[in-house]
Structures are given as structure tokens and as C-alpha cells.
C-alpha positions in Angstrom: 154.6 7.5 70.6 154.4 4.7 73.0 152.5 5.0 76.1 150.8 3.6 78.7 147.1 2.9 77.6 145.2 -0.2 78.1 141.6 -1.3 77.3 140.6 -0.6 80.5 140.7 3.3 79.4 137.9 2.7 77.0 134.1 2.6 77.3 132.5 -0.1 75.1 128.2 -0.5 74.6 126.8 -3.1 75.9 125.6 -6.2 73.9 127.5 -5.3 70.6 130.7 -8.0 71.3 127.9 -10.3 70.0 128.6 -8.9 66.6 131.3 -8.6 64.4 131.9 -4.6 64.8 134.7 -2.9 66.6 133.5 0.1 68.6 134.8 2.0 71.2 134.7 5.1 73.3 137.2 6.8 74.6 137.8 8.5 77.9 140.8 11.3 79.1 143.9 9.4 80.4 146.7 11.5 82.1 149.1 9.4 80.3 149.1 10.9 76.9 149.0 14.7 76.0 145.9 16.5 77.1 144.3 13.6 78.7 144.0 12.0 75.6 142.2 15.0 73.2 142.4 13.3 70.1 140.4 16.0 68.0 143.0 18.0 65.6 141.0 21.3 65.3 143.7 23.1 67.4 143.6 22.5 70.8 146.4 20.3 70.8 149.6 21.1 68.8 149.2 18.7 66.0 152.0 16.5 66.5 150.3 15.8 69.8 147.3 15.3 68.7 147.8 13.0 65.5 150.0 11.2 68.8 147.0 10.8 70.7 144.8 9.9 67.8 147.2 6.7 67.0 147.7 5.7 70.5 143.8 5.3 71.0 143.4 3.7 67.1 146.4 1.2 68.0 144.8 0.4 71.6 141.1 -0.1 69.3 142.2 -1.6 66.6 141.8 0.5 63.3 144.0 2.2 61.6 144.3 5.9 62.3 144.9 6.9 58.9 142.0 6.0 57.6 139.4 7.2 60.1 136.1 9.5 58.4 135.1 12.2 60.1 132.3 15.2 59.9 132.5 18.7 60.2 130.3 18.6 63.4 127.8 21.3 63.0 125.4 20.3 65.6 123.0 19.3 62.9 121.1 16.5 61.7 123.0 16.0 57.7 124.1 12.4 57.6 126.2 11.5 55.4 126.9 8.2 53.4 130.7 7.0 53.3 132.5 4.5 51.9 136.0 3.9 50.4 136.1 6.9 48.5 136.3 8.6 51.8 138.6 6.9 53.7 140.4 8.9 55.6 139.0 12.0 55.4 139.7 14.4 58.3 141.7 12.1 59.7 144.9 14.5 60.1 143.3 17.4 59.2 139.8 18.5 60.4 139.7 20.8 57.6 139.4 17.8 55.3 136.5 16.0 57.5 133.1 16.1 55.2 131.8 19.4 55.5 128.3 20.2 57.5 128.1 16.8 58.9 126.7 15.4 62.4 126.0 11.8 61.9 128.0 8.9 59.5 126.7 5.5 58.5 128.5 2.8 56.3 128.4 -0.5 54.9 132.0 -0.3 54.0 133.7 -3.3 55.4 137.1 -2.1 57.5 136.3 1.7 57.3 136.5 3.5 61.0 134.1 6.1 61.6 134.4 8.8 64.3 132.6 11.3 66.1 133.6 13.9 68.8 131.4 14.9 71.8 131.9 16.2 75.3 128.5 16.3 76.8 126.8 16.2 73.6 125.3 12.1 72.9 127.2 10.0 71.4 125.3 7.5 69.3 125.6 4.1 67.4 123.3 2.7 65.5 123.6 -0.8 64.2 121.8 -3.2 61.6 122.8 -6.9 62.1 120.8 -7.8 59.2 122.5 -5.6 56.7 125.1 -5.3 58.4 125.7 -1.5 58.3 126.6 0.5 61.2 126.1 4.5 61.7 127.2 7.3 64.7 125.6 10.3 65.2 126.9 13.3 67.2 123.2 14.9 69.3 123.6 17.4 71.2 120.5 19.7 71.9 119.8 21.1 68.9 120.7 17.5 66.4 118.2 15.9 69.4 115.1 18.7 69.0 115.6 18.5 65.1 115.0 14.6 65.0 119.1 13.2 64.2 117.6 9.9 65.5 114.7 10.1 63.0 117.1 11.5 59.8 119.7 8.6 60.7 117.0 5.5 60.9 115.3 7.2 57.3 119.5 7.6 55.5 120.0 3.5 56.3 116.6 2.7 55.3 117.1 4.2 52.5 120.4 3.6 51.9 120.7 -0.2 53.0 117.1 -1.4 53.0 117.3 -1.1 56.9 114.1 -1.9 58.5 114.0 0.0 61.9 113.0 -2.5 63.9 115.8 -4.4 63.6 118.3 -1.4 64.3 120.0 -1.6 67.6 120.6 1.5 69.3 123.3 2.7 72.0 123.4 6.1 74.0 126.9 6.8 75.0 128.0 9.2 77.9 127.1 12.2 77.8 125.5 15.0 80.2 122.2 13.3 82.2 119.2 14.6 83.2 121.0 15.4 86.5 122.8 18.3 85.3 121.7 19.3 81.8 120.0 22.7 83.1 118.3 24.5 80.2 116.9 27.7 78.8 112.8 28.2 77.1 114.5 28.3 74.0 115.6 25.1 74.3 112.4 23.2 75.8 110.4 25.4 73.3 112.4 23.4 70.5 111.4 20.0 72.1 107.6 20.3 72.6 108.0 22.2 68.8 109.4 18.3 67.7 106.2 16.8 68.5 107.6 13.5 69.2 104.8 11.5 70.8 105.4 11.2 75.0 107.9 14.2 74.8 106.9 15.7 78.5 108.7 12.5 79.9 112.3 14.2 78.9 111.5 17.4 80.6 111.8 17.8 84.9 110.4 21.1 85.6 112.7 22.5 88.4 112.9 25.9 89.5 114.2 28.3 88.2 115.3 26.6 84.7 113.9 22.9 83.4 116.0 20.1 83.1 116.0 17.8 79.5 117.0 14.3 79.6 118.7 14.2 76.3 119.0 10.1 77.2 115.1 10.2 77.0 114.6 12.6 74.3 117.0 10.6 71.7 115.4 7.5 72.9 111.9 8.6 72.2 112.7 10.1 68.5 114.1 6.4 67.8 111.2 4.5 68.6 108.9 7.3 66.6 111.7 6.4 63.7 110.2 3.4 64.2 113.0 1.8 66.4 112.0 -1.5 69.0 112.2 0.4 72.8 113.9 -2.7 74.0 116.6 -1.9 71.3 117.5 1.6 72.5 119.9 1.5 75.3 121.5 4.0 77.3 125.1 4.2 79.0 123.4 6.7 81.8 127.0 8.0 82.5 126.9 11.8 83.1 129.8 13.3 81.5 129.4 16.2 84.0 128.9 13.8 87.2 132.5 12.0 85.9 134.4 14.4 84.7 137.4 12.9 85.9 137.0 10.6 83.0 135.1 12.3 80.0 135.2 15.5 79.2 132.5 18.4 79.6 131.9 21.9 78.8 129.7 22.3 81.9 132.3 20.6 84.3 134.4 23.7 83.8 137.6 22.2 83.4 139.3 25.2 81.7 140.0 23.3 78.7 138.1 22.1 75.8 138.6 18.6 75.2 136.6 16.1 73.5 136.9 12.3 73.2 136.1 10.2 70.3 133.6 7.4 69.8 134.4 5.2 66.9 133.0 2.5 65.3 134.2 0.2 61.9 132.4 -3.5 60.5 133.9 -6.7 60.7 133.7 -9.5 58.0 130.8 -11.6 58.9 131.4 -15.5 59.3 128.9 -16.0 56.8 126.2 -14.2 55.1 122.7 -14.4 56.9 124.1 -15.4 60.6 122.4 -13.0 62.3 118.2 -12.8 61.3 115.9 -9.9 62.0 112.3 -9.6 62.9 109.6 -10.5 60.7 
């Protein structure tokens, strides 16, 4: 399907053109079915969808084909891919890997993706190792540490030192609007993540958690530099003209994609990493 995408549809991190990783986020555009869903679990007929899906990979980049996806459980499994899963759940969500909220890789070419609405979308990077991982956090992956469980996979998977991890915060719902129940700020003070009370506004009548905050805060207890955690700060809910959200109340339920796949280096040991 051809159709009138450009790059200025997508929503790219800041600081990571420095390195040789394609990433991207994408956003709805009225030009393609659904304002660009590209998640196949059946809100789009599937022929739409898969339509969607290439259209944003082509506009990225990667090839659609071979995207790896998780069963998004809002959980905190992360899972270790490589060329034996290329591909999987990329036409059929079905076929994604099962019980899975966060995907890292040191696969060279292999296109990882993640669906949110006003969940956070995150990607984590080493440029030492040169591994990259996203993680999918909404309120419950944030409370049960997906930040801490995704620095300890890539340590232990790729020697990954967290201090030399870069970490971005895509859009997502902001401290503005994400209104939430006891249950829910009972869960955060439970994490015990050292300075936690500065994600929490206490409004009346419900609190308000700064997920931004909150994921920020487990990363640097993972052991992750603060000056390495960055955070888009778009609300998802403030600009819902141009991401999706379940609290927007757009009578649909939509997601967009963050993705992310590795580059060839120029040459091995071009970027260094702390001491």
C-alpha cells in the first residue's frame, strides 16, 4: 500500500543519531487505516493492519517481516532474542513470545517492537556492547521494577555495566493526567525504591504518579547514571491528536509501536564507557 507518510510522522529520542541504531516511534496519521494502528491483535482487519505495519517499517527502515514482538502482559519477563526469533509475532500476535513485556538483543539487523498507548515506552541502550533493549511499563511493569529486571537481563546477558546504559522515556501519560487509585500508590511505596515520594503529587480526591519519575528512579537504583535517563515528557493524554490513549477516550483502542534494531559499528571499540 503506498501512502502518504514521511519522517516527520515519527518521534525519535534524543541523542541516539550519535550511534549506529535505528529507532523510532510512531504516532497516528489519518493517512493510513486507523490512524496508523499497526498492532494485529484484531482491532484492525488484518490486511489493514499488516498494511499499516509495512508502511511505518518501510518509512523506518526495517523490514516488517522480521520484527520480534512480546505477548505484552504488563509484566516485568524480559526476554533474550536473537535470529532464532526473527520474526516472531510479526503477522500474527499469536506467534509473538508468550508472557513478555520487555526485549533486548545483540543481534545485529533484528527489529524489536513494543506497543503502548499511555503505558512508557522504553529503550535502553549499551554503546559499549552494543546491545539495545525496549521495555513496555505501564503501572504495574513500573511498581514491580521492569527498569531494574531489564538493567540485571543485559548485565547478565552482555556483560553490560549499568553505568554505561543510556536510557530513554518515550510518550506516554505524564504526571498531569495519570490520576490513580491506593492500590496503585500502595504498590509504589511497597517497591521501596529509594526517593520514591518524589513520583507521587497528592491531590485531592485521588494521587497523581509520575510514571516519568518512577521508571527514572528504578534505573538509577539498577544502577543506571541520572544524567543517562531521559525523558520525552510528552503526555499521551495531553496530545492525543497524535499518540494514542486509553484515558483520552477516543472510542477506539489503538496503540502505536516503538521499535528499535542495531547497526554494524564502523569499527569495534569506537564508542568507550566509563571506568
Amino acid at each position: 500500500m503506498q501512502t502518504a507518510v514521511d519522517d516527520s510522522t515519527l518521534f525519535r529520542f534524543d541523542g541516539l543519531d550519535l550511534y549506529p541504531l535505528i529507532h523510532a516511534v510512531t504516532t497516528r496519521n489519518p493517512a493510513l487505516p486507523g490512524d496508523g494502528d499497526i498492532n494485529i491483535a484484531g482491532r484492525l482487519p488484518l490486511d489493514e493492519a499488516l498494511a499499516n505495519r509495512r508502511a511505518w517499517a518501510d518509512l523506518i527502515g526495517i523490514d516488517a517481516s522480521a520484527l520480534v514482538a512480546g505477548r505484552q502482559v504488563h509484566g516485568t519477563h524480559v526476554q533474550v532474542v536473537d535470529e532464532q526469533q526473527r520474526g516472531r509475532g510479526a503477522l500474527r500476535i499469536e506467534d509473538a513470545i508468550p508472557q513478555t513485556d520487555a526485549l533486548i538483543t545483540r543481534t545485529l539487523g533484528l527489529p524489536l517492537i513494543i506497543y503502548t498507548a499511555d503505558c512508557v515506552p522504553v529503550l535502553v541502550y549499551d554503546p559499549v556492547v552494543h546491545a539495545v533493549g525496549l521495555a513496555h511499563a505501564g503501572w504495574r511493569g513500573t511498581v514491580g521494577n521492569i527498569a531494574g529486571s531489564v538493567v540485571a537481563a543485559m548485565s547478565a546477558a552482555f556483560g553490560s555495566r549499568p553505568a554505561n546504559l543510556i536510557v530513554r522515556l518515550g510518550p506516554s501519560i505524564g504526571p498531569c493526567c495519570y490520576e490513580v487509585g491506593d492500590e496503585v500508590i500502595d504498590a509504589w511505596r511497597a517497591s521501596g525504591v529509594e526517593h520514591l515520594v518524589e513520583a507521587i503529587d497528592p491531590r485531592e480526591p485521588r494521587d497523581y504518579l509520575d510514571l516519568w519519575r518512577a521508571n527514572s528512579l528504578a534505573f538509577e537504583a539498577a544502577g543506571v547514571l541520572p544524567d543517562h535517563v531521559e525523558s520525552s515528557e510528552i503526555c499521551t493524554r495531553c496530545h492525543a491528536e497524535r499518540y494514542f490513549s486509553r484515558r483520552a477516550g477516543q472510542g477506539h483502542r489503538g496503540l502505536f509501536a516503538t521499535i528499535a534494531q542495531l547497526q554494524p559499528r564502523p569499527y569495534e571499540g569506537d564508542v568507550q564507557g566509563d571506568d
